[in-house]
C-alpha positions as CSV (number, residue, x, y, z in Angstrom):
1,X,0.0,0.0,0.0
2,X,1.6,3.4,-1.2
3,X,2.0,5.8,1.7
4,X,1.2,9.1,-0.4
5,X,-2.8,9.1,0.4
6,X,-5.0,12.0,1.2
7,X,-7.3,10.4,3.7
8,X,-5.8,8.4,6.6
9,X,-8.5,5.8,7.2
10,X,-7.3,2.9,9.8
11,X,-8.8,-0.6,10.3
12,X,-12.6,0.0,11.2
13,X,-12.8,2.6,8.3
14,X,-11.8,-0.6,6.1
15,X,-14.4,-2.4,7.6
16,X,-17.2,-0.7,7.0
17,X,-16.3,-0.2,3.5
18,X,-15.6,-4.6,2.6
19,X,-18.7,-4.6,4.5
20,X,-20.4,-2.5,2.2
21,X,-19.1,-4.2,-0.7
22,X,-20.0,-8.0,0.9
23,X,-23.9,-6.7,1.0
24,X,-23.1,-4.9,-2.8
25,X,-22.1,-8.4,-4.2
26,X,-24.5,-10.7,-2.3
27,X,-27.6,-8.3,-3.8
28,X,-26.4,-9.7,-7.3
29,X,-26.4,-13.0,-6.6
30,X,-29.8,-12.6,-4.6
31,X,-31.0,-11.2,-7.7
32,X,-29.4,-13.3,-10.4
33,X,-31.5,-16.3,-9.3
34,X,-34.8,-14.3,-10.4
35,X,-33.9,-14.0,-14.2
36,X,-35.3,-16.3,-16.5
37,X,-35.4,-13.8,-19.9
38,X,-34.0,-10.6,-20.9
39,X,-37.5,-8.6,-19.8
40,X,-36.0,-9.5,-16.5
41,X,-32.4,-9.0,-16.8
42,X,-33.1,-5.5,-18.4
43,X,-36.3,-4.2,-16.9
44,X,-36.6,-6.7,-13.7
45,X,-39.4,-7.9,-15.4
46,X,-41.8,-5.1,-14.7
47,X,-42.2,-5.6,-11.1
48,X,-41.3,-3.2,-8.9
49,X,-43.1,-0.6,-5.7
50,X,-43.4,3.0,-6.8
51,X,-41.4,3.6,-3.4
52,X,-38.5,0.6,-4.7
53,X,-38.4,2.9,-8.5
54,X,-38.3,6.1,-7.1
55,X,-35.8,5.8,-4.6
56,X,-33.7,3.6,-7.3
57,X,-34.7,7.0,-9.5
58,X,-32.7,9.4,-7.6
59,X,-29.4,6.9,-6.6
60,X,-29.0,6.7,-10.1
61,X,-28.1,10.2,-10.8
62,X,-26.9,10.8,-7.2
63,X,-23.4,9.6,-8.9
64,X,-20.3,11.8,-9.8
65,X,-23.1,14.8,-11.2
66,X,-24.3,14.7,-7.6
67,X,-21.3,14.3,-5.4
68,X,-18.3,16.0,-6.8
69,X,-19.3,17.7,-9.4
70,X,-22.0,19.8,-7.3
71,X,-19.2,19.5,-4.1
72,X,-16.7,21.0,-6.8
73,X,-19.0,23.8,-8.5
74,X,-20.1,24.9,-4.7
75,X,-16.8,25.5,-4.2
76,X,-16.0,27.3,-7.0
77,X,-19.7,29.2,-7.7
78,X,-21.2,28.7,-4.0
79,X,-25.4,28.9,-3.6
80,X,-26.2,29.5,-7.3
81,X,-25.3,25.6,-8.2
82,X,-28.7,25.0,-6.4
83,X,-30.3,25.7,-10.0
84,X,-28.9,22.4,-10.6
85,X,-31.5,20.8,-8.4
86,X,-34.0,23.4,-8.1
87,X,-34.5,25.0,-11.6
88,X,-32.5,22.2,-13.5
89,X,-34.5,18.9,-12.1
90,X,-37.7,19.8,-10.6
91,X,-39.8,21.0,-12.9
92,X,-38.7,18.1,-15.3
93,X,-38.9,15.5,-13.2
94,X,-42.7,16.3,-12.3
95,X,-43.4,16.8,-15.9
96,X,-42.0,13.8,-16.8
97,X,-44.4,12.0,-14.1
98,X,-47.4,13.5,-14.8
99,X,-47.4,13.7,-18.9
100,X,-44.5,11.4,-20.5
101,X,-44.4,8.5,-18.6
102,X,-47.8,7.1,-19.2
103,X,-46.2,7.2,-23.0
104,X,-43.2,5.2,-22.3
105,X,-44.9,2.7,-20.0
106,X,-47.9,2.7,-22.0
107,X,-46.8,2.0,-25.1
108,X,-44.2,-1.1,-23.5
109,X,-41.2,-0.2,-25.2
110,X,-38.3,-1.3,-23.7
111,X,-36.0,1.6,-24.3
112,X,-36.6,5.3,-25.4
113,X,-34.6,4.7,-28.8
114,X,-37.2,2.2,-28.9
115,X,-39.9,4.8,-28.9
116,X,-38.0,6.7,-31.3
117,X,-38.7,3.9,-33.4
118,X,-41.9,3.6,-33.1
119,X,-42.6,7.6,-33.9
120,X,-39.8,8.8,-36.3
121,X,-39.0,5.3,-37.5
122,X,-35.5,3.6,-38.2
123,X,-33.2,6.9,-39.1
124,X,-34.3,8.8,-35.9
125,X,-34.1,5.1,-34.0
126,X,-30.7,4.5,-35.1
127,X,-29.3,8.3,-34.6
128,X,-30.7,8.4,-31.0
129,X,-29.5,4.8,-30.1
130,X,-25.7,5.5,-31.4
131,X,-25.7,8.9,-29.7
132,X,-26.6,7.8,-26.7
133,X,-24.7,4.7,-26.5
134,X,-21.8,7.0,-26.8
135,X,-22.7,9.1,-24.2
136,X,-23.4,6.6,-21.4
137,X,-19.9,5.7,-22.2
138,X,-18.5,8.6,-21.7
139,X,-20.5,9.9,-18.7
140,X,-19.8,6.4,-17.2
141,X,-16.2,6.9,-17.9
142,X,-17.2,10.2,-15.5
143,X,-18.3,7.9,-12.6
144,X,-15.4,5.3,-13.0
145,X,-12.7,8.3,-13.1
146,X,-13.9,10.0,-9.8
147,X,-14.7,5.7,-8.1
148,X,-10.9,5.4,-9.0
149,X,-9.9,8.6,-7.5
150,X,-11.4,7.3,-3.9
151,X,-9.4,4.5,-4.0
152,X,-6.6,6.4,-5.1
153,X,-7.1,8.5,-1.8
154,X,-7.7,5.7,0.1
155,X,-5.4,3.5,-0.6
156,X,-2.4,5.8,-2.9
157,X,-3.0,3.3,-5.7
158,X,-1.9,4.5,-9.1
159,X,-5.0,5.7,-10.9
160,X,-5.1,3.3,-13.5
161,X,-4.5,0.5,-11.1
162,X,-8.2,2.0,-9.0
163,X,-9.5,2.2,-12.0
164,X,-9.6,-1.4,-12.8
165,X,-10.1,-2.5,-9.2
166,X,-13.3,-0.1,-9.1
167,X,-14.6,-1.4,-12.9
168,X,-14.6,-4.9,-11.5
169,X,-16.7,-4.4,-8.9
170,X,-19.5,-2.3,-10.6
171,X,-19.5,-5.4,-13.3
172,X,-19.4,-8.2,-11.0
173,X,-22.9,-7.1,-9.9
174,X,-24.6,-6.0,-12.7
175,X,-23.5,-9.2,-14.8
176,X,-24.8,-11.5,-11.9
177,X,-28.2,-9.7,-11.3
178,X,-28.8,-7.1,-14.2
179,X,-31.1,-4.2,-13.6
180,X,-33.0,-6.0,-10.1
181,X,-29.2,-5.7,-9.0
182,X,-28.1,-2.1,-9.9
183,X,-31.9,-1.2,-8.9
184,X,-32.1,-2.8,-5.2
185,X,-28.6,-1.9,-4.7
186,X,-29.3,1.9,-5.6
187,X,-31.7,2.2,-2.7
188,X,-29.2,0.7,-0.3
189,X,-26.7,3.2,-1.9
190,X,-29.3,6.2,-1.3
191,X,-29.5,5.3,2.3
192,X,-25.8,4.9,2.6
193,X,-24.9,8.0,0.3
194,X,-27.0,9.9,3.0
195,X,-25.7,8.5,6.1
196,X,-22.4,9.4,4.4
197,X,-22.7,12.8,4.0
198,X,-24.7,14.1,5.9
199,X,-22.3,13.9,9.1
200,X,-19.8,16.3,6.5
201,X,-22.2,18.8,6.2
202,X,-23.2,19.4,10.3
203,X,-19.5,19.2,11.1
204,X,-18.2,21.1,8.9
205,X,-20.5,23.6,9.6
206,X,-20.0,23.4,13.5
207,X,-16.3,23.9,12.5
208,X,-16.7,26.8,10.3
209,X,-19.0,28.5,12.4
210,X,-22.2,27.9,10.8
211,X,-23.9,29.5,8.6
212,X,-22.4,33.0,9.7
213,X,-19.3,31.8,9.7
214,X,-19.2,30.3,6.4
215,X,-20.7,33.8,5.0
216,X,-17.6,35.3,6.4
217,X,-15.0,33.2,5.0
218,X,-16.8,33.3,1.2
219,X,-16.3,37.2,2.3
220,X,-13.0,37.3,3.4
221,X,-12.0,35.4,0.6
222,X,-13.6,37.3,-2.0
223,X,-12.2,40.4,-0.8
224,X,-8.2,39.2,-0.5
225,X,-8.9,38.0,-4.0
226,X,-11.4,40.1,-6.1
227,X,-9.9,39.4,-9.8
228,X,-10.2,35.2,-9.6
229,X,-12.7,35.2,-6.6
230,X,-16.9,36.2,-7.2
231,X,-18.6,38.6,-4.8
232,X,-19.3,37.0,-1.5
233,X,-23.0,38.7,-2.4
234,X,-23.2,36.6,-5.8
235,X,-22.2,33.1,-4.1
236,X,-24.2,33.5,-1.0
237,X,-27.2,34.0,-3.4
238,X,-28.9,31.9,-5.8
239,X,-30.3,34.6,-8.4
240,X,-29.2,36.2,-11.0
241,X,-26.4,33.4,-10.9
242,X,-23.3,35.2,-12.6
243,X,-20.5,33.2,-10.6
244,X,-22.3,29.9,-12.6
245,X,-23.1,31.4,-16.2
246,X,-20.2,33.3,-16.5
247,X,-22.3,36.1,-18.2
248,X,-21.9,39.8,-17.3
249,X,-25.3,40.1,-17.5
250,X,-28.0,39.4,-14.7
251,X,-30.6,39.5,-17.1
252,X,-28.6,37.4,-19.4
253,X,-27.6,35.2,-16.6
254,X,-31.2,34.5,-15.4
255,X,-32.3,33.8,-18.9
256,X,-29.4,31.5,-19.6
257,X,-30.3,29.2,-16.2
258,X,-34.2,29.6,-17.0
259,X,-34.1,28.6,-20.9
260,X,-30.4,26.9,-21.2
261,X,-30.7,25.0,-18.1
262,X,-34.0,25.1,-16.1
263,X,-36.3,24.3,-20.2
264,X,-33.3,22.4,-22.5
265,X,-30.7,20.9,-20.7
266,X,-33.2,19.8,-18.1
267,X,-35.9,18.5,-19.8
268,X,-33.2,17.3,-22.1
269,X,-31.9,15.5,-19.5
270,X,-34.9,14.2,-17.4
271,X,-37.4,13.3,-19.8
272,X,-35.5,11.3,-22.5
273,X,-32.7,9.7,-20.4
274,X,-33.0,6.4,-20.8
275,X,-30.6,5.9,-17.4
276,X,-33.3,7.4,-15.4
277,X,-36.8,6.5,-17.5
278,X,-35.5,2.6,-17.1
279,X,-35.9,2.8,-13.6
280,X,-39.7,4.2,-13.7
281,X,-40.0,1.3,-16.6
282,X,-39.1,-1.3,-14.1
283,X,-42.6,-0.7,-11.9
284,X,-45.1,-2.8,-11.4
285,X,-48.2,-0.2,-12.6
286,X,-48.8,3.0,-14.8
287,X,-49.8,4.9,-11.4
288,X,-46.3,3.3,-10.2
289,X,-44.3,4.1,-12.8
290,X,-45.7,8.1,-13.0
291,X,-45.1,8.5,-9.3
292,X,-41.6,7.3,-9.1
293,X,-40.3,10.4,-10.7
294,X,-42.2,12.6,-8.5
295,X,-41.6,10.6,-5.2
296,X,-37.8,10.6,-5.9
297,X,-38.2,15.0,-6.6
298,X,-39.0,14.8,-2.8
299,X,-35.4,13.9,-1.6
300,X,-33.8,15.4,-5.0
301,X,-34.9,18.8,-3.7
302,X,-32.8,18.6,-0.8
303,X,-29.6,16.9,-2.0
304,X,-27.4,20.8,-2.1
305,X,-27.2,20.4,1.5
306,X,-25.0,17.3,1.6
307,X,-23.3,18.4,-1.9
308,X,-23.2,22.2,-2.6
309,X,-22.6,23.3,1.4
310,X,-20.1,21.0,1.9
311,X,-17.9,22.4,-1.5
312,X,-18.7,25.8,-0.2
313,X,-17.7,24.8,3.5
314,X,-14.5,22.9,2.0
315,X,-13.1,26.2,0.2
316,X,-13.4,28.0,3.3
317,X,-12.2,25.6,5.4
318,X,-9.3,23.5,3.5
319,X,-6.3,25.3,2.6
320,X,-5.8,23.5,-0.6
321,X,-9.4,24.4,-2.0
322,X,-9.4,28.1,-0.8
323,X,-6.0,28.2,-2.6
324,X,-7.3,26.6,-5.8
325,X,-9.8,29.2,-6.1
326,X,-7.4,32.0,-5.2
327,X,-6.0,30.9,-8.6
328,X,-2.8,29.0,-7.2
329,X,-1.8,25.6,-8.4
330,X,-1.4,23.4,-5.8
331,X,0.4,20.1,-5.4
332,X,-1.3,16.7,-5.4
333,X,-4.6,16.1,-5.7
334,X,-6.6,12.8,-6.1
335,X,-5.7,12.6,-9.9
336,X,-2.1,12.9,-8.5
337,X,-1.9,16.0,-10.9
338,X,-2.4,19.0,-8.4
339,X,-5.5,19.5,-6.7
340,X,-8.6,20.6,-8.0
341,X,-12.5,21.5,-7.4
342,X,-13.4,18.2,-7.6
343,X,-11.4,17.0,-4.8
344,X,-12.9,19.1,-2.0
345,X,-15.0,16.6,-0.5
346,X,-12.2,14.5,-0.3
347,X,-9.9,17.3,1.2
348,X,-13.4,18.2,3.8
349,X,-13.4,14.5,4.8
350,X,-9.8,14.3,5.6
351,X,-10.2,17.7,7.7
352,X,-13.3,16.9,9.9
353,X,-14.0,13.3,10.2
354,X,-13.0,11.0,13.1
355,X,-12.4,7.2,11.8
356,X,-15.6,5.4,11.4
357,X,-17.5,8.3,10.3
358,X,-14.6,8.7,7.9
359,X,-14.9,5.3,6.8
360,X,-19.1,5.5,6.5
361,X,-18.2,8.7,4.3
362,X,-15.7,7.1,2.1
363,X,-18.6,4.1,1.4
364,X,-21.4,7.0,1.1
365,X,-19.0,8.2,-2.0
366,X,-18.0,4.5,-3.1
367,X,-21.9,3.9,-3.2
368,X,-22.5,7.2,-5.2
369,X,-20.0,6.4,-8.0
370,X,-21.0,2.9,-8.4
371,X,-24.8,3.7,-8.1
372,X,-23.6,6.1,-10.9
373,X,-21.6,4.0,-13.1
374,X,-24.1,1.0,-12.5
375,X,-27.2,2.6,-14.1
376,X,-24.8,4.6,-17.3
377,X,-23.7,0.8,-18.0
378,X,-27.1,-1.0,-17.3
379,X,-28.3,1.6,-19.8
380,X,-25.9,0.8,-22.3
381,X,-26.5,-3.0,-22.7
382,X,-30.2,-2.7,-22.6
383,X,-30.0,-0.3,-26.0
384,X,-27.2,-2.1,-27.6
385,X,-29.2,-5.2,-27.1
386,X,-32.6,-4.5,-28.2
387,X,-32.0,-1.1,-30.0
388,X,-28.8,-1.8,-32.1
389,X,-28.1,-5.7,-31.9
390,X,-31.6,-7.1,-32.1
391,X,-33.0,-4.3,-34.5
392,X,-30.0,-4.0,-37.2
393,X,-27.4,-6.8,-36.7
394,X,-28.9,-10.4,-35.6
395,X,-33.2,-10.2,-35.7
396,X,-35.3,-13.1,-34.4
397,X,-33.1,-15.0,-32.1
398,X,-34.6,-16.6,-29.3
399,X,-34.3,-14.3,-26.2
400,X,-31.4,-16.3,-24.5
401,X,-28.9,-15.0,-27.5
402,X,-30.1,-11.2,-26.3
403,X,-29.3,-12.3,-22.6
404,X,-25.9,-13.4,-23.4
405,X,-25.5,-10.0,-25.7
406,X,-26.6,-8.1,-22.7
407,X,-24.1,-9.5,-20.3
408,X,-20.8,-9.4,-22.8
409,X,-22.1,-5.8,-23.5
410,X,-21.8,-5.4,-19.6
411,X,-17.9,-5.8,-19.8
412,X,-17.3,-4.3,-23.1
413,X,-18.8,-1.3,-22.0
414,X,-17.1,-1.4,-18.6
415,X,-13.6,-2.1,-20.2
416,X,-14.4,1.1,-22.4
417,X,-15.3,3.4,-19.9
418,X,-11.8,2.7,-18.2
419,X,-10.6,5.0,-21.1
420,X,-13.2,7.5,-21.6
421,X,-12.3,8.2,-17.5
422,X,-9.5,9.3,-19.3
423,X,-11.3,12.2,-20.7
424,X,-12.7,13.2,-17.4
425,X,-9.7,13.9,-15.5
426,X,-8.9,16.8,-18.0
427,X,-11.3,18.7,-16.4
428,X,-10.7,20.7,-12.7
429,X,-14.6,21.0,-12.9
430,X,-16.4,18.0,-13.8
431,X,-19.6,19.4,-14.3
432,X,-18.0,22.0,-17.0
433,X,-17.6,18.4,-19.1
434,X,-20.5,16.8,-18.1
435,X,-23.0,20.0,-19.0
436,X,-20.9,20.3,-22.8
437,X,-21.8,16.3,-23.1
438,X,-25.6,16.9,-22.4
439,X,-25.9,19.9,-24.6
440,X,-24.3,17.6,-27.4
441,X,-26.8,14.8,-26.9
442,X,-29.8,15.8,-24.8
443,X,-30.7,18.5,-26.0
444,X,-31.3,17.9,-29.1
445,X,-33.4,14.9,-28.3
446,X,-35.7,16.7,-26.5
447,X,-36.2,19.2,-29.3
448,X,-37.2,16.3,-31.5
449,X,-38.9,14.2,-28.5
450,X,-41.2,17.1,-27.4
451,X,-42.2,18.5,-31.2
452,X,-43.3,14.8,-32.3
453,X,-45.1,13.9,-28.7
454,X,-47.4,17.0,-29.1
455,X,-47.3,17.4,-33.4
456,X,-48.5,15.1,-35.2
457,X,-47.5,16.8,-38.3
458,X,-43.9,16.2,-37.7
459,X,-42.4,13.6,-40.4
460,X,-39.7,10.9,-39.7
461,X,-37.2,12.2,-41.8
462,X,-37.3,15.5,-39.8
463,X,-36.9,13.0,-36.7
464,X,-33.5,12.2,-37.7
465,X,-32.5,15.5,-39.6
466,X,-33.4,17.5,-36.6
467,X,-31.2,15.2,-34.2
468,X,-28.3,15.5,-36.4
469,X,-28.0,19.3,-37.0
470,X,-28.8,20.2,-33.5
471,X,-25.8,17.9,-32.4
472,X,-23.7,19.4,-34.6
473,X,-24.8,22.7,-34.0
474,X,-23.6,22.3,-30.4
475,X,-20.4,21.0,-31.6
476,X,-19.4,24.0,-33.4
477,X,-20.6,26.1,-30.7
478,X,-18.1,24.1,-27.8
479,X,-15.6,24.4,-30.6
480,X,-16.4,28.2,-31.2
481,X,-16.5,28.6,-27.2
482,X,-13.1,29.6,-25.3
483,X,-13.3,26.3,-23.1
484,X,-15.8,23.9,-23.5
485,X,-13.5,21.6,-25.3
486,X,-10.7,22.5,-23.5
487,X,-7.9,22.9,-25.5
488,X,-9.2,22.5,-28.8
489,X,-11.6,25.5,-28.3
490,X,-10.6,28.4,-30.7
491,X,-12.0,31.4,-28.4
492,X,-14.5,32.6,-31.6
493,X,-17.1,33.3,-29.2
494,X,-16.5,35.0,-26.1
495,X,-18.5,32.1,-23.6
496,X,-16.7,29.7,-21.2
497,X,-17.5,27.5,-18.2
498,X,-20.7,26.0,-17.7
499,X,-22.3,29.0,-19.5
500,X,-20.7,28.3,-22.8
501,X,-22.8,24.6,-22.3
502,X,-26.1,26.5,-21.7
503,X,-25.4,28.2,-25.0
504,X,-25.2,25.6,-27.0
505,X,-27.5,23.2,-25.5
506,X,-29.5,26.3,-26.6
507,X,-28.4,26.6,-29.9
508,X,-29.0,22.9,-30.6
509,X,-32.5,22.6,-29.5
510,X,-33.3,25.8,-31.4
511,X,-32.1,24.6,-34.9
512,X,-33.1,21.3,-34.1
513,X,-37.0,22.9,-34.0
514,X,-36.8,25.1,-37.1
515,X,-35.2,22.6,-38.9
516,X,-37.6,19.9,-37.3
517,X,-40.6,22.5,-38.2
518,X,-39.0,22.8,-42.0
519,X,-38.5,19.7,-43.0
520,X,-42.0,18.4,-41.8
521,X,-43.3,20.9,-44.3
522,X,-42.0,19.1,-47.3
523,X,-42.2,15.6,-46.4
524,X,-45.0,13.3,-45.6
525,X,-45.9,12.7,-41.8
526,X,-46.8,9.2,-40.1
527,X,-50.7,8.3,-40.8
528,X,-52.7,9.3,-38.1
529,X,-54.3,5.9,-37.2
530,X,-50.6,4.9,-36.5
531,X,-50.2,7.5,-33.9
532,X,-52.0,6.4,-30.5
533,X,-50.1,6.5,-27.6
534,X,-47.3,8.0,-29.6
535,X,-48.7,11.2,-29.6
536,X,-50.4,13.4,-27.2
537,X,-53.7,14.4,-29.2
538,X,-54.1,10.8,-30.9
539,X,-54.1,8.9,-27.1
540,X,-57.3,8.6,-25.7
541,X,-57.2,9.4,-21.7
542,X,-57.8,6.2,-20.5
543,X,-54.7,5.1,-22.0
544,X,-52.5,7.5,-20.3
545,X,-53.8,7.3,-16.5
546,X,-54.3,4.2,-13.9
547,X,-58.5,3.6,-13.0
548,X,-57.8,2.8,-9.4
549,X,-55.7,5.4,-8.8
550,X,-58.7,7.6,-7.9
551,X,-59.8,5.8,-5.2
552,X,-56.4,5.7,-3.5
553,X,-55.4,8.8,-0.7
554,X,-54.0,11.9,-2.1
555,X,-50.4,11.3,-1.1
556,X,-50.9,8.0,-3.3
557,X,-51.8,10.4,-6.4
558,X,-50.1,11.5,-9.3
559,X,-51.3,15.1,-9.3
560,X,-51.2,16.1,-5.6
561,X,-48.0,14.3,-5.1
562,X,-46.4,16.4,-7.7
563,X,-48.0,20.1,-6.7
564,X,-46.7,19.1,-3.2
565,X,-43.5,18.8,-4.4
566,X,-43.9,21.8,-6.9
567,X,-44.6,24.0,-3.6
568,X,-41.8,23.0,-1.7
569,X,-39.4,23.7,-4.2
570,X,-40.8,27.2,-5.1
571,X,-40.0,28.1,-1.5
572,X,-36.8,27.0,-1.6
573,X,-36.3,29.3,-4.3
574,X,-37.7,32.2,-2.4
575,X,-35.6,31.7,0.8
576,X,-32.5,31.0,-0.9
């Protein structure tokens, strides 16, 4: 064991993490004994509590996004990365419970490619399936970089050498139990993700000061650094969000978190991400599968608090951070290459934390990463399967060949991402990456998802035009940008940071519309009859709601769940 690590854990701390993993591993072979086909393997057969879904809903973006990427942007940006959650989740989740989902689980596809299919036909089907594949590559590659950087901290590995120690494990499970696996274990990994991180948050607040003593370090700060630092003013308050955007602008600002991130990237993100729709596919009921969106907005709301305040509380707090964003370039780091934003959890939990709580904190973030990784790669084999495999290379094979495809698409994709992690570690700010790789791929989607749900005019060639030129527009856009593609930006347009990503997830959706709109004009659209449950309009009501869902208590309904929820997080909002 290399003695150059950045948390010193000691023997119980190792306990409670092979404990962790003991429970991790035994859930897959628990669940490996209750697939018989593929429907089980890659949607658990259908089968699943609303409560079971919706917890499994959150976990499996409660990943790297979650952890050190908000931990790393409250940090560097302080209170206005709560848009994330607030403006940027929300709203979409909710609408994705109460209108989209009775499409998806309606309808019984399998996949949202697979709905593509079924709308725009094969050209839209086959765009969407590639471009995704590709991205839950690379955003698993995300996960797997920051899962090896624990271990690297933990135990001074060599990164590549964590890498493969923390690929194994995420495949061991999901190859023995498929998506019952990665599903049951994401609840235990909400639970334990909590119980990690929560502890961070109330003592590194006790040893800050609180609340007015972390407001007085972000001053202090701010002041003894005004060129590289934002006004304490701007990070201890959510709106207008300059320190974020990167605009000069508060007008420009707001509208760039309400339209870039709070309408495209969002909606984007929430509606037609397979990673997260799966999981509401996997219950055992239309009501189910509405509410598990909505229940999991409940604890989604109130995430920043074990993320954001501990980033903000680390650069007040730990030397190295408060230096970092002083603009200094410090020495080590869990990347090994100097220290960064995304390592001030890491650097908090090494400051504040006796052993055992350090050791529950270190499984909290082992949970996140794999909860993470798990769903990206769970994902990926169900579309390759069904959406690429079955639809394009090898049709009508009986459903054990698909299950075997499934599982050797399981450790290809898990090989793989150990060099798209690669990628990640380029970035100081892994949300600045992850936000360019949403605008590339979800936005765009949506455009094309939302027009055909609620137009029946639009054609299938405009499916599959408008998905192409909107990626590509926000291609040229990073490109044009001075760092959204780091070193291969040219500068063109004066943007950077996670505003340059709003742009162009802008951009993208905007040409992917008129182009969408354009196209449909001078090309014939899918018969009408062919329509229901594709399309808004053309689905008769009973179709899209549960009968007995009426009779149940209100906190058991679809619509006052989600105004409940709406509510809360407009308050949150106001106060902050």
């Amino acid at each position: 064991m290399a003695s150059d690590t950045i948390i010193s854990a000691n023997l119980i701390d190792y306990l409670i993490v092979a404990l962790y993993f003991a429970v991790v591993l035994g859930i897959g072979v628990i669940a490996r004994r209750q697939i018989s086909d593929s429907v089980d393997f890659f949607l658990s057969g259908r089968s699943l509590p609303a409560w079971v879904t919706g917890l499994a809903f959150i976990s499996a973006n409660l990943g790297a996004v979650e952890i050190m990427g908000m931990s790393a942007s409250g940090a560097q940006f302080g209170l206005p990365t709560v848009h994330y959650f607030w403006i940027g989740a929300i709203p979409a989740m909710l609408f994705l419970g109460v209108v989209m989902m009775p499409f998806y689980y309606g309808s019984k596809v399998r996949s949202v490619p697979e709905f593509m299919r079924r709308r725009f036909g094969t050209g839209a089907h086959l765009v969407n399936a590639i471009s995704f594949a590709v991205a839950q590559l690379l955003i698993a590659g995300i996960n797997l970089f920051l899962l090896g950087s624990i271990v690297h901290a933990l135990l001074g590995w060599p990164l590549w050498v964590a890498l493969i120690v923390a690929a194994a494990i995420v495949l061991s499970y999901i190859t023995l139990g498929g998506l019952s696996a990665a599903i049951y274990n994401e609840v235990l990994q909400f639970f334990v993700i909590v119980a990690g991180l929560l502890p961070l948050t109330l003592i590194g607040l006790h040893r800050i000061g609180g609340w007015g003593g972390l407001s007085d370090k972000i001053t202090e700060a701010a002041q003894a650094h005004p060129d590289v630092i934002p006004p304490a003013d701007q990070q201890l308050n959510s709106w207008p969000g300059l320190p974020l955007t990167g605009f000069d602008s508060s007008l420009l600002s707001v509208i760039g978190i309400v339209f870039g991130l709070g309408f495209v990237l969002s909606f984007g993100y929430w509606t037609t991400n397979f990673v997260e729709v799966q999981r509401a596919m996997a219950s055992n009921s239309i009501s189910a599968a509405r509410k598990t969106p909505i229940i999991g907005a409940f604890p989604k709301m109130f995430v920043p608090f074990i993320t954001i305040i501990p980033g903000m509380i680390a650069a007040g707090l730990v030397t190295e951070i408060g230096q970092v964003k002083a603009g200094q370039s410090v020495p080590g780091g869990a990347s090994g290459d100097g220290v960064a934003y995304n390592d001030a959890l890491l650097y908090l939990m090494r400051d504040v934390l006796p052993n055992g709580l350090l050791g529950l904190a270190i499984t909290g973030l082992l949970a996140a990463f794999m909860a993470g990784m798990a769903a990206n790669i769970s994902a990926f084999n169900t579309v390759l399967s069904y959406d690429l495999w079955q639809q394009y290379v090898r049709k009508d094979r009986d459903d054990h060949h698909y299950l075997v495809v499934g599982r050797v698409a399981t450790v290809v994709a898990t090989v793989i991402a150990i060099f798209t992690a690669g990628l990640a570690s380029n970035f100081s700010n892994i949300m600045n990456y992850l936000q360019v790789l949403f605008g590339f791929f979800n936005a765009p989607l949506f455009a094309t998802f939302i027009l055909g749900m609620f137009w029946k005019r639009m054609s299938a060639t405009a499916g599959w035009v408008g998905l192409v030129a909107g990626t590509v527009s926000a291609v040229v856009v990073a490109f044009l940008s001075e760092d959204a593609f780091g070193s291969w930006s040219t500068g063109t347009l004066p943007i950077s940071g996670q505003g340059a990503a709003f742009v162009a997830a802008g951009v993208a959706f905007v040409v992917d519309i008129v182009l969408s709109i354009a196209v449909s004009a001078v090309t014939p659209a899918k018969p009408v009859e062919e329509l229901r449950g594709l399309v808004y309009s053309e689905t008769p009501r009973e179709d899209l709601v549960d009968p007995d869902e009426a009779g149940h208590p209100w906190y058991q309904r679809t619509l006052p769940l989600a105004g409940v929820a709406l509510v809360l997080v407009i308050i949150l909002n106001v106060i902050f």
